[in-house]
N, C-alpha and C positions, 0 to 999 in steps of 0.2 A: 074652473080654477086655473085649467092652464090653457092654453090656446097656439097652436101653434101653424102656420100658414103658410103656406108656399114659400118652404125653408132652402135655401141653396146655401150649400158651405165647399169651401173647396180647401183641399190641402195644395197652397202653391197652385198649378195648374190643373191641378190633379182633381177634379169634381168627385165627392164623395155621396151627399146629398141633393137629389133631385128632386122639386116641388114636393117636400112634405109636407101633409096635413092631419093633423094630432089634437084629441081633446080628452081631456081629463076633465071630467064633473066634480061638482064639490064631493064630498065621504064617498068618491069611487076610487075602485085599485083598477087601475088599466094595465095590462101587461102587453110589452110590445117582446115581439119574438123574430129569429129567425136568425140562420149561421153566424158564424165568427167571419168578421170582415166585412156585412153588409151594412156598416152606417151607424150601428145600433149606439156606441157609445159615443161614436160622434157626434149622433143628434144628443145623446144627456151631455156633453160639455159645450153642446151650443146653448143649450135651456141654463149653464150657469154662467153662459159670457164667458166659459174658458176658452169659447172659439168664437171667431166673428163671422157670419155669414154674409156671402154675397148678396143675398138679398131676400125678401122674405120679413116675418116679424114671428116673436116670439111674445104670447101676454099673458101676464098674470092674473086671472080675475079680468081686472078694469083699465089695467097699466099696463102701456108697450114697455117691455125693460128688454126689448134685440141692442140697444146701445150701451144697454147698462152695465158696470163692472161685475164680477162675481162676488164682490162683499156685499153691496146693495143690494144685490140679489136674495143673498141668505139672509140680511137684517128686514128683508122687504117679505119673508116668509119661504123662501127653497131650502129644504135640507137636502144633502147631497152624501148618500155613500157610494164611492170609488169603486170599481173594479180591482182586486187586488188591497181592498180598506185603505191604504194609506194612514193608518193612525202614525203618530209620533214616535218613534221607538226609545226613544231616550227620554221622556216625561216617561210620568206615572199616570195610571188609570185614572183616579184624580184630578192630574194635570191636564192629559186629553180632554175632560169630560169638560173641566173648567174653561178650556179652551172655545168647547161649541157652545156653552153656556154664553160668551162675547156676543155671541147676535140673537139672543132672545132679548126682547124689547122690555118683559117683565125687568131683569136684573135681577135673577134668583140669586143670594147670597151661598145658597149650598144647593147639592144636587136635589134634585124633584125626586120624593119617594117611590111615586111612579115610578121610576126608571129600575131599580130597584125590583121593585114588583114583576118588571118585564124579565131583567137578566141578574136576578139573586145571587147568582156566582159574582157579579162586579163587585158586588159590597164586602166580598174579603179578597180583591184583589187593588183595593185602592190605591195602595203604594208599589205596588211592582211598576216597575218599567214594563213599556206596553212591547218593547221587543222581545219581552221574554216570556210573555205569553201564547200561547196556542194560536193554530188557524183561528179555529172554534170561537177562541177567548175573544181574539183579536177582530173578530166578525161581531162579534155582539156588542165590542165597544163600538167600534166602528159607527154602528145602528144607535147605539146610546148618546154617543157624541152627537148626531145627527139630533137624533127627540132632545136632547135637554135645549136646543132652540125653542122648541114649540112650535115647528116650520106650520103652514097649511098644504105645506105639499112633501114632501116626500118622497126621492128621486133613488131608488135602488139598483146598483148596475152590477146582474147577479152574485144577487146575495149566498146563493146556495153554492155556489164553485169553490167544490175541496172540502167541502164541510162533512161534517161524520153527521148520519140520518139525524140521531137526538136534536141537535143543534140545528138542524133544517127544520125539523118538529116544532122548534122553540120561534125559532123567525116566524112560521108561518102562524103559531098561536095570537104571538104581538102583530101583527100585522092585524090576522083578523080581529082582535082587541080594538085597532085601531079606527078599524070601518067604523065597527060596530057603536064605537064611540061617535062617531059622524064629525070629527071635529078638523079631520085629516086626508088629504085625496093623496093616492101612493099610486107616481109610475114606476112600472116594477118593468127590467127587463131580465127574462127567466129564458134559460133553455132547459128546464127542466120540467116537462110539457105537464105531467099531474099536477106539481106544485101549481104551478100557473093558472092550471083551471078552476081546482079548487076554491082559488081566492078570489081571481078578477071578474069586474063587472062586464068588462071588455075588452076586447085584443087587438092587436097591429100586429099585422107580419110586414116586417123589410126583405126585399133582392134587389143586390145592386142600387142600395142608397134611396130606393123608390116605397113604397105602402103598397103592396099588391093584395093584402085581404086586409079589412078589418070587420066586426062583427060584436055582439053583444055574445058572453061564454056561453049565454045558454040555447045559442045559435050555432054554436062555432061546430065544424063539417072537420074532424079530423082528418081525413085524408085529401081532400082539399089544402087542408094544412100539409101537410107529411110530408111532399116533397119540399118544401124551404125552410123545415127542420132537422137537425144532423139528429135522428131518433139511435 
């Protein structure tokens, strides 16, 4: 589903990413891991065009999209939730949702009842402004906004940061839903090492902008890992 190959990005002069190589299979959660500052959302805003890399390719399935803008991206299948959600704070739940609804190719005329099903609390917060919502709240639109495209891929750039347990309970159940559905490949970047394991087919660790392990979960050598995770 995703493909990613000897990825070089640089901020200005400043080299961030060194020859990475990344794959995500169709209905797998891959989780990439490893400290704050090594690369990690770097590489997910090169996978949506929000950064250009020096050189390298990035593909989707069948399609090089390294050149491609970030809308084409999301109408071509990436859903993308941010670090920090980034929802709307001044639209309504609603209006966000109807917002990511713009690059679903169907053109659903109302929200998918799915969604719904995922995060029950949205559907009696339709009209609030999404600023005035909870971390919590704001985390699960966030994820909603994202599914009511129908991406085939699924870009999470820790989802559990700040979240109260319940609500990391609740991500990790739609996630698994979402395997298990087989219709959706999720890279997930977690430092929150159970979650992680729990879910993914397989893992990437980054230092210093490089892939020094990666591994299928039910291979994966914790302490091997342990040092290029802040435990």
């Amino acid at each position: 589903m995703l493909r990613i190959e000897q990825l070089q990005v640089s901020y200005g002069e400043t080299q961030i990413l060194r020859d990475v190589d990344l794959e995500v299979g169709p209905g797998q959660i891959v989780c990439l891991m490893g400290r704050n500052g090594v690369g990690k959302t770097t590489l997910l805003k090169s996978v949506m065009g929000l950064l250009r890399p020096r050189s390298g390719r990035v593909m989707l399935g069948d399609r090089d999209v390294t050149r491609t803008p970030p809308y084409i991206r999301a109408r071509a299948g990436i859903g993308y939730v941010p670090q920090g959600r980034e929802i709307f704070p001044h639209l309504t739940v609603l209006e966000n949702l109807q917002v990511g609804m713009l690059a679903n190719a169907a053109r659903p005329r109302s929200v998918p009842d799915q969604i719904f099903a995922y995060f029950p609390k949205l559907r009696d917060l339709l009209q609030r402004k999404g600023g005035l919502l909870s971390g919590g709240e704001q985390q699960q639109l966030a994820i909603a906004r994202a599914l009511v495209a129908a991406p085939r891929l699924l870009i999470l750039d820790e989802p559990t940061e700040g979240i109260q347990p319940s609500i990391i309970t609740l991500i990790g159940q739609v996630l698994r839903s979402l395997k298990q559905a087989g219709q959706m490949s999720v890279l997930l970047v977690e430092q929150y090492f159970e979650f992680a394991l729990k879910l993914a087919d397989r893992y990437y660790v980054m230092e210093k902008g490089s892939i020094v392990l990666h591994g299928t979960s039910a291979d994966l050598d914790k302490e091997a890992i342990k040092p290029y995770l802040a435990f």
